[in-house]
N, C-alpha and C positions, 0 to 999 in steps of 0.2 A: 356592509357587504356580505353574500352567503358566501362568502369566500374557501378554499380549500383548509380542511381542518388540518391540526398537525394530529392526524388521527393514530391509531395502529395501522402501520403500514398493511401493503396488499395480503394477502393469503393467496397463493395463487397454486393452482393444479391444472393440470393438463395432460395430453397422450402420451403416453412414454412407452419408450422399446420396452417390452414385458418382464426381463428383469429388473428393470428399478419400479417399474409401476406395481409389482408384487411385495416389493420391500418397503415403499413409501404410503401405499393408500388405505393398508388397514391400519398405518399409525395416524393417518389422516379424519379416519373414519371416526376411531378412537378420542382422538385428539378433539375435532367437533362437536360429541357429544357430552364429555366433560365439559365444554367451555361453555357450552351453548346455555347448556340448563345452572351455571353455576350463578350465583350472586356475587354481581359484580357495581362495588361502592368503588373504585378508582376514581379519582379526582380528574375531571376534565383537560386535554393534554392542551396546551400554548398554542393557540390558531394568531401564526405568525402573521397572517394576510389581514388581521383585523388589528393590527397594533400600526401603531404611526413608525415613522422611522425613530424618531427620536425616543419612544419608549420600546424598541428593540436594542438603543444601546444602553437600556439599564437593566437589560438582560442578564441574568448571574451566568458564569463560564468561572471552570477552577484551572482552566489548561496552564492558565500564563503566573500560577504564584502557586497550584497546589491548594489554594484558599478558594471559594466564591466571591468573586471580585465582577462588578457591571464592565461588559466589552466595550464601552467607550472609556471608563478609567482604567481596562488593565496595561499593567505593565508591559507589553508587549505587542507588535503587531498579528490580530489575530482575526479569523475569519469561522462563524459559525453557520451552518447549514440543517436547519430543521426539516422535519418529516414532512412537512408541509412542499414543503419546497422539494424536497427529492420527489417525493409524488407528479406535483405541478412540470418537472420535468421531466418527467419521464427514467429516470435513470436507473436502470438493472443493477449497477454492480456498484462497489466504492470506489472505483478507479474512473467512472463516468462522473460518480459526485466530484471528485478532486477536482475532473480537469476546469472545472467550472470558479475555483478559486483563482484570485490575482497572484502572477509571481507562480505559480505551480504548473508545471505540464508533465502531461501523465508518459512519459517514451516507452521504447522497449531493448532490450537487454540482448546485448548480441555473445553474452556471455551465458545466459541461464533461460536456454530456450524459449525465448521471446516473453520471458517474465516483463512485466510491469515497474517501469524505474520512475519515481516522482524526483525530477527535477526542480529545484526549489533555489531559484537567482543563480540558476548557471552551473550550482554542484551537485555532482552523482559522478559516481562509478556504475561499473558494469552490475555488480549485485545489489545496487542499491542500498546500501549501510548508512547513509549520511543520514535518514529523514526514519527517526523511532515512532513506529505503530505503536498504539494503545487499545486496546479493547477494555473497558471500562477504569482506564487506568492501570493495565497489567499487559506488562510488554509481550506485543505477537511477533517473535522472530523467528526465525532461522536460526538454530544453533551452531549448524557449521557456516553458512556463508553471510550469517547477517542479514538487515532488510528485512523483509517481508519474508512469510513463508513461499514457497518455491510453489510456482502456475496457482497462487494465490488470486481467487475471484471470491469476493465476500457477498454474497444477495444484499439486497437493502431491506426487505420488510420488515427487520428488529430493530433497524437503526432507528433511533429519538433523535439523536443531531449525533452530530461531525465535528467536532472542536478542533480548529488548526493553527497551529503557532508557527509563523514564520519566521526563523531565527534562533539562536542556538538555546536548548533548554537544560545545559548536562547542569549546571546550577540546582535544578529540581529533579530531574531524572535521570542523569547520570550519561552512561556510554550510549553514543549514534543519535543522540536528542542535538545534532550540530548544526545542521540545515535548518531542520525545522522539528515540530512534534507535530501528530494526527494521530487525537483522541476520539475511535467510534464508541457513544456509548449508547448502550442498546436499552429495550422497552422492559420496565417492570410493571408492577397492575395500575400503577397512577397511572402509565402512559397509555394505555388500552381501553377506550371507552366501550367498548364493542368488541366481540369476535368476529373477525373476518376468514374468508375466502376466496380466495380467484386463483384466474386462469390465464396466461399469456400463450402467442404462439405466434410465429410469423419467420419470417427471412433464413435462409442456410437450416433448415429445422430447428430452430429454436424453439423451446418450450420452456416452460416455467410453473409450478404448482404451490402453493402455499399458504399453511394458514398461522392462523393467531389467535388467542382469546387468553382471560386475565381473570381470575376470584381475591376475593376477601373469606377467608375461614381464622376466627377468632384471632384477627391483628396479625393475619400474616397474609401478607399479598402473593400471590401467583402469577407467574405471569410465562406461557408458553408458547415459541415461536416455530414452526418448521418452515422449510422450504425446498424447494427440485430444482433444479436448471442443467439442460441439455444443449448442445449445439454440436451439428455435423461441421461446422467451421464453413468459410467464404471457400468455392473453388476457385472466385475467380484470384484469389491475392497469389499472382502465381509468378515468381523468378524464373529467366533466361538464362539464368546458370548458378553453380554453385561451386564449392572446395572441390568437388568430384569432377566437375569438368575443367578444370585446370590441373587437376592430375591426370583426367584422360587426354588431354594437351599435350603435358611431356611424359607420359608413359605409351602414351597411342595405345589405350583401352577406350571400351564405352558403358562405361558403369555407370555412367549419374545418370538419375532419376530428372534431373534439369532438360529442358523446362517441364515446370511442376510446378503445384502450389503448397504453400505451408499446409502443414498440418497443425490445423485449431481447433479440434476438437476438445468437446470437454461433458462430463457429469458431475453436478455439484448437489452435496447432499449438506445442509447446514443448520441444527438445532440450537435454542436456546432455551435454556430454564432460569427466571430469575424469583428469585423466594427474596423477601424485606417483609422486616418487621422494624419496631419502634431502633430498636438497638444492632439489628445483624441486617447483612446485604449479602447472596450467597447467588452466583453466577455459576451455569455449569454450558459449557458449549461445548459439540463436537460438531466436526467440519469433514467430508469426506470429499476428495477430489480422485475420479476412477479413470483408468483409460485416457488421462487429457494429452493431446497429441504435446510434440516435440517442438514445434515451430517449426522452425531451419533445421535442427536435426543439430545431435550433441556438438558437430565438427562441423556444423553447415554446412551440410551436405544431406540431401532431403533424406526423409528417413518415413513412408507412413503407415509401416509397419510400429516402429517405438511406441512407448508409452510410457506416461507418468504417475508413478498412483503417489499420495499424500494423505496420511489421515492423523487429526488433528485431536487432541481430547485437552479441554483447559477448566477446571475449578480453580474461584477464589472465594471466603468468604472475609469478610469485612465485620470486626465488631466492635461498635461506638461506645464508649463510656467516657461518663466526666461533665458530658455538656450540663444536668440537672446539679450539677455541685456550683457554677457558677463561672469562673474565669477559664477552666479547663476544657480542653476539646480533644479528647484523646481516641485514638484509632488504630488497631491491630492487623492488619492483612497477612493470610496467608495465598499464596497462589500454588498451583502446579501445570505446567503445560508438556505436553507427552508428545513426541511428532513420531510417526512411523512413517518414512518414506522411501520407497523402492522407484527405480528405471531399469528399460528394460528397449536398449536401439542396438541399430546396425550404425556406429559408427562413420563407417563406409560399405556402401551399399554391395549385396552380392554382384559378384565378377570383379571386384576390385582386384588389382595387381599393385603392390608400394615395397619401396624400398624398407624393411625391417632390421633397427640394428640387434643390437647383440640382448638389450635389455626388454627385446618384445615388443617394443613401442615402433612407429613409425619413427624413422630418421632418415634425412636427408642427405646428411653431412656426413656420416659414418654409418653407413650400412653394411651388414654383415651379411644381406642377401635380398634377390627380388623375388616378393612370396605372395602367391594367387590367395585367394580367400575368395573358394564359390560362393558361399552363403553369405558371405560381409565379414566386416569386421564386429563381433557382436559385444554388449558388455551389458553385466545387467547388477549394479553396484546398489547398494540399501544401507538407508542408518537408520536406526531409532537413536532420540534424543530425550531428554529430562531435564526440565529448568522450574528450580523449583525457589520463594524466593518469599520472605518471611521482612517485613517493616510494622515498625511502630512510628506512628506521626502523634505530636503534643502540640497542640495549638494553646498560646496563651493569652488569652486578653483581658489580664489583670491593670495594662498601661491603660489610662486615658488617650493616648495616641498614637502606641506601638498594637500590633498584632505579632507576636515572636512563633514561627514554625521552626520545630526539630522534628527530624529525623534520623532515623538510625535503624541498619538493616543488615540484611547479605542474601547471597544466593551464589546456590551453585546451580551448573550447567554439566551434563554428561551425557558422551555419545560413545556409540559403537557403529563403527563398520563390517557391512557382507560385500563380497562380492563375487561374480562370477563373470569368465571373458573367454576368450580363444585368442588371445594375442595378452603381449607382457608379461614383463618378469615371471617366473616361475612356473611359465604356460608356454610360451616358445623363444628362441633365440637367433631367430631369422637366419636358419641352418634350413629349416624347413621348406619344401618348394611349395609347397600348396598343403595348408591346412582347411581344415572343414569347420560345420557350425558347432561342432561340439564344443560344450562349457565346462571349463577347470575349474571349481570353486577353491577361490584361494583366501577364504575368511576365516582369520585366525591365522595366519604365514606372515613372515615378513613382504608381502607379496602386493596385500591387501591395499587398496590405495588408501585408508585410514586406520590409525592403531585407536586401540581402546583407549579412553580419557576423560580428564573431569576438568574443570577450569570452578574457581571458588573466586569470588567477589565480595566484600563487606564495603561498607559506605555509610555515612556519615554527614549531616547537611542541617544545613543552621539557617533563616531567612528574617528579617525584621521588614514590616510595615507601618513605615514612621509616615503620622500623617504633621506634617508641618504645621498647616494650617487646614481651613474648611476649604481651601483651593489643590494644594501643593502636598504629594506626598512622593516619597522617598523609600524606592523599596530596594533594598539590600542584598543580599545571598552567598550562599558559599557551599560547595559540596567535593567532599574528599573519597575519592575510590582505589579501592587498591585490589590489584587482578596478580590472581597466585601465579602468572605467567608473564607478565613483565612489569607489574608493579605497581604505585600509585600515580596520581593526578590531580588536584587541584585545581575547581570551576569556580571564580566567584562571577556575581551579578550585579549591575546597578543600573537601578530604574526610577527617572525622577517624569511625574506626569504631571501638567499643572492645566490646569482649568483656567485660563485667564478669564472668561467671561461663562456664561450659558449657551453659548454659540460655538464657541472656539476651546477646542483642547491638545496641547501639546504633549508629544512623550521624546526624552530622551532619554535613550535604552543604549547599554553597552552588557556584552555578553564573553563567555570565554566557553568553550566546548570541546572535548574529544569523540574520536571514533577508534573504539576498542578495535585491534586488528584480530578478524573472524577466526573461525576455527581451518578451515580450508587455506583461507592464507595464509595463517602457520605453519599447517600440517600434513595440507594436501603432498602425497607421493605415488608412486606408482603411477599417472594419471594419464591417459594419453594427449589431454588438452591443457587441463591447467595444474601447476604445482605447487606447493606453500612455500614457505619462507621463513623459516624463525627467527631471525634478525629484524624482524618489521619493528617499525615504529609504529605506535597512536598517530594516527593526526590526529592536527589542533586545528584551532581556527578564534579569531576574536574578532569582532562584530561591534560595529558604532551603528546605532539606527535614529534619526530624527523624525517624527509622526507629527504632522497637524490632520485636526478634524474638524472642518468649517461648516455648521448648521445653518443654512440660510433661511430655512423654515422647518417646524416641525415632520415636512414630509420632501426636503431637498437638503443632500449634506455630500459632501465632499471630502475623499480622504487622501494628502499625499506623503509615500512615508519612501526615506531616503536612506540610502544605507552603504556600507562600505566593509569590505573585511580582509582578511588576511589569515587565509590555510597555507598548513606547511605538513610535509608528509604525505601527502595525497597517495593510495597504495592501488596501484594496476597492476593486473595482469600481461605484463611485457614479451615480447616475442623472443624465443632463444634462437638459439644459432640452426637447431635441425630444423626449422621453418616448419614447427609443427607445435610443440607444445608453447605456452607462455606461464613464467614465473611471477608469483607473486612480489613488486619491488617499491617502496617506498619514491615513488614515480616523481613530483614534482611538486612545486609549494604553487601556490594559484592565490592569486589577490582578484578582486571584483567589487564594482559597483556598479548602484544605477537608480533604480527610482519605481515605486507602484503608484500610480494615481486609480482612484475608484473614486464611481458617482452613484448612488443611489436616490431615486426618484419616484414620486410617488401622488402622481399628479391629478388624479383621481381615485375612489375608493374602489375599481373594478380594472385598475391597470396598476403595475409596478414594474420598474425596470433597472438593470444593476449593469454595469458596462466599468470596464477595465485597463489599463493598459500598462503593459511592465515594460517596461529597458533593463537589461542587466547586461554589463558587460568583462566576462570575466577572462581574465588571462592568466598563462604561465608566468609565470615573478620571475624564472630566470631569463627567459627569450623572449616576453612580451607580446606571444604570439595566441590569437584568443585560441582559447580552450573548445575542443571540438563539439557538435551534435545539440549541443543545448542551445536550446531558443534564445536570440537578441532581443528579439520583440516580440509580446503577444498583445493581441486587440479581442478584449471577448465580451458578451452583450446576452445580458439573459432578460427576456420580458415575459411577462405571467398576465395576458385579458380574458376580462371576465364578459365579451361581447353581448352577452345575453345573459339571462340568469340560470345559474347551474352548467351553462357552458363555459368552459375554457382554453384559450390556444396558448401555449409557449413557445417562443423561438429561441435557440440559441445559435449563434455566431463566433466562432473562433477562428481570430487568423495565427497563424505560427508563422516565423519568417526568422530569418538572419541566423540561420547555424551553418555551420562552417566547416572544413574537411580539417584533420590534422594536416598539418604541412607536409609530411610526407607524403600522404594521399592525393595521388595524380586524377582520380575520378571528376567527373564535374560537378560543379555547382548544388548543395541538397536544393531540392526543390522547395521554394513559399507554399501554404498550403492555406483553404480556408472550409471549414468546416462548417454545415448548416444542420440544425437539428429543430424537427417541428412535434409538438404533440399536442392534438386534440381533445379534450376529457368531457364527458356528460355525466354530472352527478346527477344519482336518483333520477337515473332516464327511466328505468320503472323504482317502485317501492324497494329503497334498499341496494339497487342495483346500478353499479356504476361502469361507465365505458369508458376505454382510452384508446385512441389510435398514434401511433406513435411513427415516424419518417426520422433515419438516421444518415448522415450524409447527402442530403437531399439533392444537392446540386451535383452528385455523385464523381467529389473531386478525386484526382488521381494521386494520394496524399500519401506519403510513404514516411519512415522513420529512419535514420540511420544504420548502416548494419558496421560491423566488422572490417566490411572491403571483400571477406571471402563471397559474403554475397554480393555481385557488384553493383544491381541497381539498386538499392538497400532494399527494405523489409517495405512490401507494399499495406497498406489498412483496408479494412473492410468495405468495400464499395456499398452504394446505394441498399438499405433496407428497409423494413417494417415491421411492425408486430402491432395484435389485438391484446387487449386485454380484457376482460370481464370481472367485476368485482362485487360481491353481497357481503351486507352486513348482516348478522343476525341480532337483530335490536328488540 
């Protein structure tokens, strides 16, 4: 079959408003002429669409031990996504790949301006902390609030695959690996057969530019990614009210911007450098996210003025020694990840009028006065952070039957706070009738909504791979952390997978995991929304998982894995008494189960098809009552034909259904939703030249997310799109 390579992803360029196209095209220019003319020996990348099924799961993935272990023996429920396959579907960003995984659905955040929450069997919070990102095995977090970095959109053209682990991983990786892990690791010069380039553009002005190309200069590989993406955001995803028209309700003002539509704009600038040689692996990425709008607005309440900038700088380098001495496999990582992040909203919008108590903040409950604000309430808060974080791994396989992994490490974490506002502590005292837009900067005052700070972590972790027999192995683990801020923890693992036949493979997995509680949930003060807590507990969580994988043929297999757990601590942002801000509070213990079934199919050499369906059902352990927003059922269906030769169509299908209001929550019913996604592709429609047409939402369903309740119909999704792409190889 000439099926889709796992090639170097797109390169893609396109028109852009004139300052970023002055600051992207002559690194573009640049960037082409070095790759184009360079010699490039890279070893041919995994063209997933020409392997059977059954030689995909002898596919090597390290997500699930740390090791290179085949994804049908690892210990673990796990799901991997090659380039190949991101391509064949079409997907822009890493949040499009996910949602395409069983058991995983991508929401959004009605706490951190419609950030990105991957729910994984029912658990997430508002920042999403439960499910640890990996960028080639080096954690991309948020320093203060955890999860993913904040309005976090990754392009896809560096990504080589996607590694995701369903289930708790803190055994190998330590804090927020509880839900699940999702390891993107991105393209060095093996992975690059070619430089590329292209160009997308289509829906809400979307654009997209980027390229790639990879050398060999004496045993050291190269390997250079860049990438653009623009978007003026949907007008139409637009709310019939918000926080601001329930305060113009009972204040009898008309200051909200409702009805309006969010604000989804964004510019994403995203680099990678990958340098390898026999013995060093050396990653350098920086990530720039400019102007991306607010969502709903910090207090939900529209805001499309705000903005969000985020800029990201991460080096690791990695150096191997021992493997040539014989039984030893040893490995040094240093990383460093740098985040500079500023915001910059109204609050609440100019002509607002709110009761203000004594502390600046809005309050309800004890107001010390009612205080106009022509221009808004404005606030324009910034932290840079530093996580810096040093392991050694020893691999030994001197047993006949054990593989033994140690590890041994640490890392610290440090942030500072700026800010600036016209409201709060040490800015007014709601004495005042009417303040203006001017800004107090109070960084560096007890005033600040965060003090200067460091958090120190060392860790510790042991694993054995005992193979019993040529059927049956026994994988083991245990990982010890201790956080200078409230202390240690203890994860171990146990994983027995048995092969009864060539057909049939069983796993039963049990797991233990925490979630470090964030810097903002500690710390957070001053805030007009949310505030920390330094009594928080870790949550925990322990995990029983049962996996069968039943091969009916080399090219039809089936997989149903069952699972069951029990989290305690679970830490939300709870509402206080002035009906304005909410405190960080070790909220509720939540038990869940249910079950993933997958089918992969593969019934000809010019069709393949992968279809899904989870049940999870989780609830509160003290009142039995399910746990809000997260999907009961998902049914989702990806097919890749090859109708003609060099032509290709994809469809995907997702249904989302059975999420649920909190009990308090008088609103109706979240609505069922079903999602349609189609793309077209012509390789080598001329020499070298490829096309995709691409259809998002097709049946252009009325598909919304849960919000807060401050927005009451929740958060609506992107209606109906499309986009071109153009793509040349220079071969």
């Amino acid at each position: 079959m000439n099926a889709p390579a796992m090639k170097a992803s797109v390169i893609k360029a396109s028109v852009m408003k004139a300052p970023y196209r002055r600051a992207l095209l002559p690194a573009l220019v640049c960037a082409i002429s070095a790759t184009t003319h360079a010699e490039n020996k890279s070893a041919a990348p995994l063209d997933v669409y020409n392997l059977s099924l059954a030689e995909l799961g002898q596919v090597q993935i390290s997500i699930a031990t740390g090791n290179s272990t085949s994804l049908e023996k690892a210990p673990a429920t796990a799901s991997v996504i090659y380039a190949a396959e991101i391509e064949a579907m079409g997907a822009r960003n890493l949040d499009e790949i996910l949602e395409t995984v069983p058991g995983l659905h991508v929401g959004l955040s009605a706490l951190s301006r419609l950030d990105s929450v991957y729910s994984i069997r029912g658990i997430h919070t508002g920042f999403n902390s439960q499910v640890l990102l990996l960028l080639n095995g080096v954690p991309v977090q948020s320093t203060l609030q955890g999860g993913h970095p904040t309005m976090f959109r990754l392009p896809v053209s560096s990504i080589a695959r996607v590694e995701v682990m369903r289930g708790p991983g803190s055994a190998i990786y330590g804090a927020d690996a509880y839900a699940g892990v999702i390891n993107v690791i991105t393209k060095d010069a093996a992975a690059i057969d070619a430089p590329q380039m292209s160009v997308r553009t289509g829906s809400f002005g979307y654009r997209e530019a980027s390229l790639q190309g990879a050398s060999n200069w004496q045993g050291l590989g190269v390997a250079l990614d860049m990438s653009y993406q623009e978007s003026d955001g949907d007008p139409s995803r637009r709310v019939e009210a918000d926080f601001q028209s329930s305060l113009d309700a009972s204040l009898k003002t008309k200051a909200s911007l409702a009805p309006g539509h969010l604000s989804t704009r964004y510019h994403v600038w995203d680099t990678h450098l990958a340098l390898s040689s026999e013995h060093w692996r050396i990653n350098l990425w920086n990530w720039l996210s400019k102007d991306a709008g607010v969502g709903a607005g910090a207090a939900q309440a529209l805001d499309m003025d705000g903005y969000d900038d985020n800029h990201l700088i991460m080096g690791d380098a990695t150096y191997q020694f021992g493997a040539d001495s014989g039984n030893w496999d040893n490995s040094v990582r240093l990383s460093h990840l740098f985040s500079d992040h500023t915001t910059k909203f109204n609050l609440l919008p100019p002509g607002v009028k709110v009761p203000i108590g004594s502390d600046g903040n809005i309050n309800f409950a004890k107001p010390s006065g009612l205080v106009t604000f022509p221009e808004g309430l404005k606030g324009h808060p910034g932290q840079t952070t530093n996580d810096t974080q040093l392991e050694l791994v020893s691999i030994y396989n001197g047993f006949e039957s054990h593989r033994i992994r140690f590890s041994v490490g640490s890392r610290r974490q440090s942030f500072e706070g700026s800010e600036q506002k016209n409201f709060g502590p040490g800015v007014i005292d709601g004495t005042q009738p009417v303040v203006s837009g001017a800004l107090t900067d109070v960084t560096g005052t007890p005033f600040v909504y965060l003090n200067d700070g460091s958090r120190n972590v060392s860790f510790l972790s042991l694993q054995d791979e005992w193979k019993l027999n040529k059927d049956l192995t026994l994988t083991s683990g245990v990982r010890y952390d201790k956080y200078s801020d409230f202390g240690g923890t203890t994860n171990p693992r146990l994983a027995l997978v048995y092969a009864l036949n060539e057909n049939l493979t069983t796993k039963l997995l049990f797991g233990s995991a925490f979630r470090a509680p964030s810097i903002s949930e500690l710390y957070f003060k001053n805030n007009p929304v949310s505030l920390g807590n330094p009594d928080l507990n870790p949550e925990t969580i322990n995990t029983i998982e049962w996996s069968f994988n039943y091969r009916f043929n080399p090219n039809l297999q089936t997989t149903l894995t069952l699972f069951r757990y029990q989290s305690k601590d679970m830490i939300e942002f709870l509402a206080d008494a002035n009906g304005v801000t909410k405190t960080a509070q070790n909220a509720r213990d939540q038990d869940g189960h249910g079950y993933e079934l997958e089918v992969s199919w593969k019934p000809l050499s010019q069709f393949r098809m992968g279809t899904s369906y989870s049940f999870n059902n989780p609830t509160d352990a003290k009142t039995g009552a399910t746990v809000p927003d997260a999907p009961g059922r998902q049914l989702k269906l990806n097919a890749d034909w090859e109708f003609t030769k060099n032509w290709f169509f994809n469809t995907q299908v997702e249904l989302v259904a059975d999420r649920v209001r909190a009990p308090i929550d008088n609103r109706p019913e979240i609505q069922d939703y079903t999602w349609v996604n189609f793309t077209l592709r012509a390789k080598d429609l001329f020499q070298d030249l490829d096309l995709s047409l691409a259809v998002r939402n097709a049946a252009n369903a009325n598909a919304r997310e849960p919000s807060s309740g401050r927005i009451a119909r929740d958060y609506p999704l992107e209606s109906r799109s499309g986009w071109v792409e153009f793509k040349y190889s220079f071969k």
